[in-house]
MDTraj code that builds the backbone (N, CA, C; nanometers):
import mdtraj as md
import numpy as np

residues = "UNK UNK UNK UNK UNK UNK UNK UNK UNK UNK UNK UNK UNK UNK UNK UNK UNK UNK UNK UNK UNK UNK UNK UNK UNK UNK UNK UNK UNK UNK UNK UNK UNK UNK UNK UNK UNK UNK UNK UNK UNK UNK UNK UNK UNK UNK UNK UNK UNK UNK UNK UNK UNK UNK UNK UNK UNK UNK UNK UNK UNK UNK UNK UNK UNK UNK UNK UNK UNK UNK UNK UNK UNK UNK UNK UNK UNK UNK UNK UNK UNK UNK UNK UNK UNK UNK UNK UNK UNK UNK UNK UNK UNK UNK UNK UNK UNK UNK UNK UNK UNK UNK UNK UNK UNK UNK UNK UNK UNK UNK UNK UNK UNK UNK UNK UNK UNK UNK UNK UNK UNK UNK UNK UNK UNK UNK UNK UNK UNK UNK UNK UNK UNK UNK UNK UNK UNK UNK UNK UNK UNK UNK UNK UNK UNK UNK UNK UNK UNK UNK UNK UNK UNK UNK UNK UNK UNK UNK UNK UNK UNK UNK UNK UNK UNK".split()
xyz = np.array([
    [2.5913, 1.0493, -2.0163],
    [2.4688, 1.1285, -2.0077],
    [2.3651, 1.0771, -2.1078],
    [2.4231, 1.0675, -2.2133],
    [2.3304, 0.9789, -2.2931],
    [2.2762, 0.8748, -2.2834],
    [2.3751, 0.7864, -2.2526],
    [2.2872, 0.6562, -2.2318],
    [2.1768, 0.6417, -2.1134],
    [2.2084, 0.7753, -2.0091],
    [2.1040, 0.7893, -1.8981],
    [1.9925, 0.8433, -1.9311],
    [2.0200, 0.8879, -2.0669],
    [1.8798, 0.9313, -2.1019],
    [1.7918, 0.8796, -2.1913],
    [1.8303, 0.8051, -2.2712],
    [1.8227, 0.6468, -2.3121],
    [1.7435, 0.5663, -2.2167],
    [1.8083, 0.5336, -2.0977],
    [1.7318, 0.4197, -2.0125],
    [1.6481, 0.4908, -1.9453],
    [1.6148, 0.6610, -1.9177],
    [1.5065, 0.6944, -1.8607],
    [1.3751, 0.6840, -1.9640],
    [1.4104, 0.7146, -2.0874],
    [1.3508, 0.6922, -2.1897],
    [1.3039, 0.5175, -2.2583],
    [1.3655, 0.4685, -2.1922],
    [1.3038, 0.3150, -2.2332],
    [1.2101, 0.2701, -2.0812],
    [1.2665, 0.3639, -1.9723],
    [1.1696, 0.2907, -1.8285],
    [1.0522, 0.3386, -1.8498],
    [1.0761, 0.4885, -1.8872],
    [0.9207, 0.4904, -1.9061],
    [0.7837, 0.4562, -2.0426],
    [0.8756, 0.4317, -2.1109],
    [0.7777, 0.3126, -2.2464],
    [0.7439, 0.2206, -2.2020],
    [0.8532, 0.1671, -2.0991],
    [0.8105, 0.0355, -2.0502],
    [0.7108, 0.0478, -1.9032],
    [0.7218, 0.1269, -1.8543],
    [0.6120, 0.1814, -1.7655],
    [0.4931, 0.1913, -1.8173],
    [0.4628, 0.3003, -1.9016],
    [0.3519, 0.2801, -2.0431],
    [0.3152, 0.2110, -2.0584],
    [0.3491, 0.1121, -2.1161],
    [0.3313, -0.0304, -2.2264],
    [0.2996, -0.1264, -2.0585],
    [0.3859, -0.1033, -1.9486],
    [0.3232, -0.2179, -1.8357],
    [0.2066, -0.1664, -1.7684],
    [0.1626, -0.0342, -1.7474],
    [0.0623, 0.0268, -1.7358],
    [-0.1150, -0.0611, -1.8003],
    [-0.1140, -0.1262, -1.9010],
    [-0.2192, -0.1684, -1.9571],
    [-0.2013, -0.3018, -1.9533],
    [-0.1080, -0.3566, -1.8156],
    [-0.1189, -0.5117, -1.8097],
    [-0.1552, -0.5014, -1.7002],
    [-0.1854, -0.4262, -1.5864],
    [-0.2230, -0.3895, -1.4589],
    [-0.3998, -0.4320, -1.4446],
    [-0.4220, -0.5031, -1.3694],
    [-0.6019, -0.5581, -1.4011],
    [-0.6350, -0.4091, -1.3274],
    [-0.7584, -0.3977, -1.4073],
    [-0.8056, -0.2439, -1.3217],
    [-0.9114, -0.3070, -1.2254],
    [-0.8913, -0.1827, -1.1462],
    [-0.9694, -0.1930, -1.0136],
    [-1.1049, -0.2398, -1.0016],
    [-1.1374, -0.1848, -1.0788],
    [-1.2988, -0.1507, -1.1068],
    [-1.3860, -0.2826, -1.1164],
    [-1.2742, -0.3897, -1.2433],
    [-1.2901, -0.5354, -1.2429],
    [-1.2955, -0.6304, -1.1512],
    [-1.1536, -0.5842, -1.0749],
    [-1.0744, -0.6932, -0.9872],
    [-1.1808, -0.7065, -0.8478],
    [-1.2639, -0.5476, -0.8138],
    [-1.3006, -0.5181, -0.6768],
    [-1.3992, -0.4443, -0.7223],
    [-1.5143, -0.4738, -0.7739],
    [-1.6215, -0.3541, -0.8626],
    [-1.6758, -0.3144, -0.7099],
    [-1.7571, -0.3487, -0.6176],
    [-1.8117, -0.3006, -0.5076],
    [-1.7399, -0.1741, -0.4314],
    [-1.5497, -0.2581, -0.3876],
    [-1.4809, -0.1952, -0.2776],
    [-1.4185, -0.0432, -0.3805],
    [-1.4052, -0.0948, -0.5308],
    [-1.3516, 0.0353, -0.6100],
    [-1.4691, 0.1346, -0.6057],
    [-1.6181, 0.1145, -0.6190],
    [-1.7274, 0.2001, -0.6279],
    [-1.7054, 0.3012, -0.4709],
    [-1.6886, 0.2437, -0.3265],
    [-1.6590, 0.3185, -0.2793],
    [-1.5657, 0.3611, -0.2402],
    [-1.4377, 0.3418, -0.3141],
    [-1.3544, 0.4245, -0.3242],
    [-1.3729, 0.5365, -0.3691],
    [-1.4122, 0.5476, -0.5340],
    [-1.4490, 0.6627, -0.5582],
    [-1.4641, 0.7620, -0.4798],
    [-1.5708, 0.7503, -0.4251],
    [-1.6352, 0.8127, -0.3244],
    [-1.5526, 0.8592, -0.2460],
    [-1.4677, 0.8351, -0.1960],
    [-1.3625, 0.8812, -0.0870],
    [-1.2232, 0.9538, -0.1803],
    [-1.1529, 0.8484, -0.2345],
    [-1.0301, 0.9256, -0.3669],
    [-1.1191, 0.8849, -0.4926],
    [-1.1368, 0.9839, -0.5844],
    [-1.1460, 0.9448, -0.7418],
    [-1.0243, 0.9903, -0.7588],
    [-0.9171, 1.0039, -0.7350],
    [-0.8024, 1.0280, -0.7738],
    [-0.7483, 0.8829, -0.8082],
    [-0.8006, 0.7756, -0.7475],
    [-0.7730, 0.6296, -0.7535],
    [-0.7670, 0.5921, -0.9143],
    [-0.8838, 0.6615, -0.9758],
    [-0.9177, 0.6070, -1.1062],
    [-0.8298, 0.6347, -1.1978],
    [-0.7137, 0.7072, -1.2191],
    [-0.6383, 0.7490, -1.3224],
    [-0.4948, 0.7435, -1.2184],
    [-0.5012, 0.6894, -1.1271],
    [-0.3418, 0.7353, -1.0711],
    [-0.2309, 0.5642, -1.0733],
    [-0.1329, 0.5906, -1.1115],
    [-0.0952, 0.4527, -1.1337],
    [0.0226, 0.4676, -1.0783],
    [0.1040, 0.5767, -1.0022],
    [0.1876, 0.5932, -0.9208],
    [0.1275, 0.5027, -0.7575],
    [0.0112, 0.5311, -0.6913],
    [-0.0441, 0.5098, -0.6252],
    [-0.1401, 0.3620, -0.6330],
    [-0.1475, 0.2545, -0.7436],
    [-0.2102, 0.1418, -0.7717],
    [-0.2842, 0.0917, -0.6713],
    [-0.1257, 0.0678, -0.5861],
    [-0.0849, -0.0721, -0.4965],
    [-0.1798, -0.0175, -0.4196],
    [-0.1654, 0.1201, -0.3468],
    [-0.2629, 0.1106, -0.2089],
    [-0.3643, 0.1599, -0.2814],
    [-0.4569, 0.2139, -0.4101],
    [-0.6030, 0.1736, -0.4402],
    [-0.6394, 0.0547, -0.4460],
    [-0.5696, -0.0064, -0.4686],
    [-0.6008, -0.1810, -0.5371],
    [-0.6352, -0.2623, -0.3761],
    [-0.5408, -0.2187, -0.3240],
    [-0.5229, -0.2631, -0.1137],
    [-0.6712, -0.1666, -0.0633],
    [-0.6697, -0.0869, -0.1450],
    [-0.7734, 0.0053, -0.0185],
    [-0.9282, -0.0728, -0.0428],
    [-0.9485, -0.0667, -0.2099],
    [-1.1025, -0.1311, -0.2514],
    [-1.0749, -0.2483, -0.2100],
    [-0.9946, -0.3725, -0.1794],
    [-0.9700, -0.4879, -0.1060],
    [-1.0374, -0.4463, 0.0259],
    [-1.0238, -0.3719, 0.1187],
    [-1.0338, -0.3484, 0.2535],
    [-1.1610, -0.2842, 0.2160],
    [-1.2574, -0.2184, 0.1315],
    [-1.3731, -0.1426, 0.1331],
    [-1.4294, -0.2783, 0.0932],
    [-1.4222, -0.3643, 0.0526],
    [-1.4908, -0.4817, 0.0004],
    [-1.5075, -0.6151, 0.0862],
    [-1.3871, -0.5968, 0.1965],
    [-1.4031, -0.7126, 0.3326],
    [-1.5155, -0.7343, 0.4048],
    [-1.5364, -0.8746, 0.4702],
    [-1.6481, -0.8900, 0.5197],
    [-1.6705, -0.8301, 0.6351],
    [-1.5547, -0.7985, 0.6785],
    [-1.5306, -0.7424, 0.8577],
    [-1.4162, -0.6892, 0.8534],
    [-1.4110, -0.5412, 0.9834],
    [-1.2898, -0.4563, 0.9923],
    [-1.1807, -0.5635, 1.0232],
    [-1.1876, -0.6405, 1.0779],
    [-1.0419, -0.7560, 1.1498],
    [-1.0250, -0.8621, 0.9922],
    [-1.0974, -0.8471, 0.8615],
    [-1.0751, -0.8691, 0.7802],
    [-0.9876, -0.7602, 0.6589],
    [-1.0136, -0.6532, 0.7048],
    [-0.9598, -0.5493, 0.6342],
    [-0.8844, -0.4988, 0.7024],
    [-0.8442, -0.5138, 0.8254],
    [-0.7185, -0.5213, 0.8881],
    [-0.6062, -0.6441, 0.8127],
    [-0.5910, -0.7643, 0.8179],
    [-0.5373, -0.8581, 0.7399],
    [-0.4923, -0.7851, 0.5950],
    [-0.5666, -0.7071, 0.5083],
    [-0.5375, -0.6978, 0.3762],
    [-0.4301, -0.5671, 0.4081],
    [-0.4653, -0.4780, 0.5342],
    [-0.3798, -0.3698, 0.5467],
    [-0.2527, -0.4205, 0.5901],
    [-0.2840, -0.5347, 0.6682],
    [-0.1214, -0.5573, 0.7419],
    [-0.0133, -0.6236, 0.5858],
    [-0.0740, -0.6834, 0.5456],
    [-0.0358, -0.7616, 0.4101],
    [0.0069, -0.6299, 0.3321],
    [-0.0444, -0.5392, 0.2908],
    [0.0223, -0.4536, 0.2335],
    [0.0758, -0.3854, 0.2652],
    [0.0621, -0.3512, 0.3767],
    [0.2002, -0.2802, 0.4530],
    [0.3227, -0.3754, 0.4157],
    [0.3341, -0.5088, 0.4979],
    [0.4503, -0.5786, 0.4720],
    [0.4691, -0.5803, 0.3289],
    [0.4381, -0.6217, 0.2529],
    [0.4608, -0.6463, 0.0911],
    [0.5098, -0.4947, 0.0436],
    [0.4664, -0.3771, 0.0792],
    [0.5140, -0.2495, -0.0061],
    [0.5964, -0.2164, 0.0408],
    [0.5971, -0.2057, 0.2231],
    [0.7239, -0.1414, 0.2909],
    [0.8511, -0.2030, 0.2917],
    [0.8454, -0.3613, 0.3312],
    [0.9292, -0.4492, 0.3941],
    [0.9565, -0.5601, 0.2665],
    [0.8902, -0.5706, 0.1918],
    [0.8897, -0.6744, 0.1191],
    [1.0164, -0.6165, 0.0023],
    [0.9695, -0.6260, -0.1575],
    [1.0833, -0.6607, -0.2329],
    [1.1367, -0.5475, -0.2749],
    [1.1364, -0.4029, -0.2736],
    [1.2436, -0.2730, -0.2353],
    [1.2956, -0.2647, -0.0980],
    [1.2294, -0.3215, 0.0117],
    [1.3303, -0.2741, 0.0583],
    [1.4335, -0.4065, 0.1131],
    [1.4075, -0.5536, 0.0536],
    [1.5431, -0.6054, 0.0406],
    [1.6186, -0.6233, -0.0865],
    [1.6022, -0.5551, -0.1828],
    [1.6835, -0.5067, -0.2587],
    [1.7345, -0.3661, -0.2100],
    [1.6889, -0.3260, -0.1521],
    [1.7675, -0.1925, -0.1004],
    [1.8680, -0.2321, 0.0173],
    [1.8545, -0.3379, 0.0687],
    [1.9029, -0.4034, 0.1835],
    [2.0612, -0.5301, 0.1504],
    [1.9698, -0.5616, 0.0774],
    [2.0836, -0.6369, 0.0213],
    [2.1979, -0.6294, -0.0787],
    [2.1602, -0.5058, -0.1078],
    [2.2617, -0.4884, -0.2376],
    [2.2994, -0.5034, -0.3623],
    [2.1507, -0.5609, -0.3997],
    [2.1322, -0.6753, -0.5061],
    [2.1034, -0.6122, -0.6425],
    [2.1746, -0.4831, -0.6315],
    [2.1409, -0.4129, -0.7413],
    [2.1350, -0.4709, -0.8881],
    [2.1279, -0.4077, -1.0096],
    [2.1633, -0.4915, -1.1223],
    [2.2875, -0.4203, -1.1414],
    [2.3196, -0.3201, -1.2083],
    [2.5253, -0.2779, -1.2388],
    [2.5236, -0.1453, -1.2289],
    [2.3874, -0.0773, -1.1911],
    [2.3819, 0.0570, -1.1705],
    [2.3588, 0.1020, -1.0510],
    [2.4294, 0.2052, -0.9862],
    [2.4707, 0.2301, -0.8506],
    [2.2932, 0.3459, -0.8362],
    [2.2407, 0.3965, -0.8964],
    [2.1530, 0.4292, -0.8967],
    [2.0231, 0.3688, -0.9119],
    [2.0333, 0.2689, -0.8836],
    [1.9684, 0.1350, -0.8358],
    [1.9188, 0.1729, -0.7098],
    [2.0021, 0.1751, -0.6586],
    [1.9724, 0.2254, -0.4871],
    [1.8757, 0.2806, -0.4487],
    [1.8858, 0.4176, -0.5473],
    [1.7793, 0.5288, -0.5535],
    [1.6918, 0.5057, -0.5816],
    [1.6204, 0.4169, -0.7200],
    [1.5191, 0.3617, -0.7625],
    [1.4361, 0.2699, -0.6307],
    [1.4810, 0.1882, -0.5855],
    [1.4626, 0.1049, -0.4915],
    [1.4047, 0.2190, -0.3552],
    [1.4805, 0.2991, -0.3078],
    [1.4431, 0.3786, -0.1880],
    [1.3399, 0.4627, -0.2481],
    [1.3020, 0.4711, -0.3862],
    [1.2216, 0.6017, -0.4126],
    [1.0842, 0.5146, -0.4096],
    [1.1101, 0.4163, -0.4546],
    [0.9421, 0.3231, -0.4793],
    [0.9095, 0.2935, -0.3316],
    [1.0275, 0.2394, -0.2688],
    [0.9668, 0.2545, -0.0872],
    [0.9000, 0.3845, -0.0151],
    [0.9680, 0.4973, -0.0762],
    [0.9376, 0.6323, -0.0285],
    [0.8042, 0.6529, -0.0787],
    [0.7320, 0.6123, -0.2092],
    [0.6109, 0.6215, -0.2780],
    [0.5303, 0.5535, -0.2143],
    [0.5434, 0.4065, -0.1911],
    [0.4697, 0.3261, -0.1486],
    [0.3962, 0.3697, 0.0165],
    [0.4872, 0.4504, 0.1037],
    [0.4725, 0.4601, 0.2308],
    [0.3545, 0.6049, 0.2437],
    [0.3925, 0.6802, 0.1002],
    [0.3415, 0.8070, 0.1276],
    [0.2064, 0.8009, 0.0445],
    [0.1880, 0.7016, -0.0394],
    [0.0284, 0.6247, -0.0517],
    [-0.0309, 0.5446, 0.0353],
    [0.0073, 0.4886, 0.1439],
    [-0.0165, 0.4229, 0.1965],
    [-0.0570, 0.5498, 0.3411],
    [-0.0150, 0.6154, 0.3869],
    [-0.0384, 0.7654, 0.4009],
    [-0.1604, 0.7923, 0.3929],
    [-0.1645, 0.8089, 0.2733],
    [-0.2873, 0.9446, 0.1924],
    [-0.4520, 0.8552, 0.1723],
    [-0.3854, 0.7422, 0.0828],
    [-0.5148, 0.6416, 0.1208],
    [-0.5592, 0.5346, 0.1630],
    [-0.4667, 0.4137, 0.2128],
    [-0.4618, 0.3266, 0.2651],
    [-0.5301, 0.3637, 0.4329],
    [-0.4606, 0.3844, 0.4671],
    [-0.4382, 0.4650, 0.5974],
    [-0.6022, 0.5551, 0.6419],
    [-0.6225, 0.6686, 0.5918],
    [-0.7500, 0.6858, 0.5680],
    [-0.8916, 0.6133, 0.5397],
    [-0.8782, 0.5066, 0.4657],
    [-0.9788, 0.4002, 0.4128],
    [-0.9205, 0.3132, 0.5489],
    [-0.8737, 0.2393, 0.6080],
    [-0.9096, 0.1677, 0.7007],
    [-0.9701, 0.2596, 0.8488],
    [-0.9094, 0.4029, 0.8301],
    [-1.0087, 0.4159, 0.9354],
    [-1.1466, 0.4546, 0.9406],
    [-1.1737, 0.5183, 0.8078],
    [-1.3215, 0.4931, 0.7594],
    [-1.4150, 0.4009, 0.8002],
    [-1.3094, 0.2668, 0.7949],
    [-1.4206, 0.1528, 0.7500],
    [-1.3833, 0.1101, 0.9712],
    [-1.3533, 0.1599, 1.0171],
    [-1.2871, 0.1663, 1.1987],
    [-1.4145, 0.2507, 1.2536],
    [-1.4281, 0.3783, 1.1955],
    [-1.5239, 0.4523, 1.2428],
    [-1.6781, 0.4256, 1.1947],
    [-1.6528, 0.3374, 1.0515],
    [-1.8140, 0.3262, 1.0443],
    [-1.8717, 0.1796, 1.0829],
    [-1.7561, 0.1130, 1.2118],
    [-1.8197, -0.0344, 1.2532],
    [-1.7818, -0.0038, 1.4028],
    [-1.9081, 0.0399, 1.4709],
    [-1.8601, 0.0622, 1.5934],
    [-1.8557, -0.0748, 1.7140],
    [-1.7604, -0.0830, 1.7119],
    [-1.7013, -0.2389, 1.7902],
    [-1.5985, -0.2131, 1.8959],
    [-1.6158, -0.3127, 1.9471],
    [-1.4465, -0.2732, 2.1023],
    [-1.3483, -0.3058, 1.9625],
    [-1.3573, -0.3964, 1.9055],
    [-1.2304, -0.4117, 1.7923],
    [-1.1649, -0.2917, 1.7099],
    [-1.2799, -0.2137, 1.6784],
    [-1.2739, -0.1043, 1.5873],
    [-1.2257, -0.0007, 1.6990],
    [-1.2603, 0.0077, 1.7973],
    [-1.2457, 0.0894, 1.8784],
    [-1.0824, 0.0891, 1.9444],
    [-1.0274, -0.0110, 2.0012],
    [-0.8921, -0.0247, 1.9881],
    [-0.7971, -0.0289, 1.8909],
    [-0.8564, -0.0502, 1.7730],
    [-0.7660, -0.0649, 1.6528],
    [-0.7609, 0.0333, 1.6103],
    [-0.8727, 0.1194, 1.5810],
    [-0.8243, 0.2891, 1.5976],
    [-0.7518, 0.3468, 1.6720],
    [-0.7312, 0.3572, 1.7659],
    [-0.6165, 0.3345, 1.9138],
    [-0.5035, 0.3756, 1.8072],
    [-0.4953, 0.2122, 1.7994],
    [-0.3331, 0.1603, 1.7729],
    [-0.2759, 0.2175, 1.5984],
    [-0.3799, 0.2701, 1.5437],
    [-0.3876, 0.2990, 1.3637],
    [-0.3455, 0.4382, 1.3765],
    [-0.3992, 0.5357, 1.4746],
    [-0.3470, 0.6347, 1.5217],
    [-0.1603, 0.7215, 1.5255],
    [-0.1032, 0.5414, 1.5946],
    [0.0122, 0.5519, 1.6268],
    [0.0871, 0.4211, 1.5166],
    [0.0471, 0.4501, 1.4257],
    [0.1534, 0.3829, 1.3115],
    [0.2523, 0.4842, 1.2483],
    [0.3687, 0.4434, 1.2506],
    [0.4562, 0.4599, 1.1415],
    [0.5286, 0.3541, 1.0471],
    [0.4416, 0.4045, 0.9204],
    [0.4660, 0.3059, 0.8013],
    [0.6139, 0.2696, 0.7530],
    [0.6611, 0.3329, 0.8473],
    [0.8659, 0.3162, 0.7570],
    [0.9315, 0.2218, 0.8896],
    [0.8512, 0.2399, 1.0063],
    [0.9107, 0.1302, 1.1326],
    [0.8649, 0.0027, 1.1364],
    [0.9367, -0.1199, 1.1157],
    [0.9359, -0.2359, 1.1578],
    [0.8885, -0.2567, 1.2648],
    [0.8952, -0.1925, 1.3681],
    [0.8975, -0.1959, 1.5247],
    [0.6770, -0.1417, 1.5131],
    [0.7088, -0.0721, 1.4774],
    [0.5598, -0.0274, 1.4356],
    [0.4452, -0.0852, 1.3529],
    [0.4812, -0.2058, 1.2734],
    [0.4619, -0.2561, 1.2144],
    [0.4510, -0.4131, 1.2918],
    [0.5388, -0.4287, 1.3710],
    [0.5467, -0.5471, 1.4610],
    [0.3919, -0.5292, 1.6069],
    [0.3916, -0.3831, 1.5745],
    [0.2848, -0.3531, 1.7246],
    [0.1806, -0.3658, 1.6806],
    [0.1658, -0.3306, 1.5191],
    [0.0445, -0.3500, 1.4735],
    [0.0060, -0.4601, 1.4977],
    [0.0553, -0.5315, 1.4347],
    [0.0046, -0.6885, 1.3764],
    [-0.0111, -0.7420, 1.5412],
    [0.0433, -0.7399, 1.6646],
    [0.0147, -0.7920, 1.7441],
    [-0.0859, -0.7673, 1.8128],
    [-0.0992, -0.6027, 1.8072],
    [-0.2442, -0.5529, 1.8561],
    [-0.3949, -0.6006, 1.7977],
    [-0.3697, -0.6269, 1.6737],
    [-0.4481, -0.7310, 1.5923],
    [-0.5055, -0.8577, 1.6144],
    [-0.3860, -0.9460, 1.6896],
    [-0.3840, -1.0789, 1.7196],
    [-0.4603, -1.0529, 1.8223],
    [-0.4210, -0.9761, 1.9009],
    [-0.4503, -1.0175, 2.0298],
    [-0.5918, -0.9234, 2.0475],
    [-0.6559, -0.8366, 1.9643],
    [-0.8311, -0.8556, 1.9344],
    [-0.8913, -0.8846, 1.9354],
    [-0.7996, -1.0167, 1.8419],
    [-0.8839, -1.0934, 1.7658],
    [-0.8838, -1.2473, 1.8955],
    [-0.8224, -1.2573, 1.9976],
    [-0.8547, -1.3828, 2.0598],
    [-0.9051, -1.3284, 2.1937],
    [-0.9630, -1.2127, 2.1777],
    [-1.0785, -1.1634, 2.2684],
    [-1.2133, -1.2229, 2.2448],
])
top = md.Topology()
chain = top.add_chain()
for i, resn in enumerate(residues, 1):
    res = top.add_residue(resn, chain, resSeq=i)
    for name in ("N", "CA", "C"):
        top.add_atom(name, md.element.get_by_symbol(name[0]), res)
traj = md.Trajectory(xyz[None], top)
């Protein structure tokens, strides 16, 4: 029990302390973070949620919706599919069986930001470019689920095949 409380107590110093190596938004994306604001200021202080502010002012800052489509599909794969969930997949824990949990909980975070503002900010930027592109891709943005592969596979093709219209 102790030592579990020990290493909850050193993750989060070290959470802390990695917290102020994180480039802030504001720098990285000054335009696409300004209208973020505007939509979440919850963006500005939330560091549970980074990945999809950092993804969303990327996509408020693109030159074109089929450009900010690309940064959404990219972060979808990278948060959902990418490196929790093949460490959750593979087994590749380090010696703690609660590893597992860590791994499924940052996937579970990642999907339910990706949710709240990812998800929201691309259709923003869907509804305020009125295009046949925007117009089907809303369609298909409609019927995502961020935890299916299979859903994730329809995206990206509905995309492609937009885009060689």
């Amino acid at each position: 029990m102790k030592s579990r409380l020990l290493t909850v107590l050193f993750l989060s110093l070290l959470l802390v302390g990695c917290a102020g190596m994180l480039p802030e938004i504001q720098e990285t994306n000054p335009s696409g973070y300004n209208k973020l604001m505007n939509i979440f200021p919850s963006c500005k202080v939330d560091l549970k949620n980074y990945a999809a502010c950092l993804a969303s002012s990327k996509m408020l800052e693109a030159e074109s919706p089929e450009k900010a489509t690309v940064i959404f599909i990219s972060h979808w794969e990278s948060e959902v599919f990418g490196y929790t969930k093949r460490k959750q997949q593979s087994g590749e824990y380090r010696s703690d069986p609660l590893d597992a949990g860590v791994y499924g909980k940052l996937r579970t975070d990642s999907i339910n930001a990706m949710k709240t503002i990812s998800i929201p900010v691309l259709k923003k930027i869907y509804l305020g470019t009125k295009t046949e592109y925007t117009k089907n891709m809303l369609n298909f943005l409609s019927l995502v689920d961020l935890n299916s592969q299979s859903s994730f596979n329809s995206f990206r093709k509905a995309h492609d095949r937009e885009l060689m219209k």
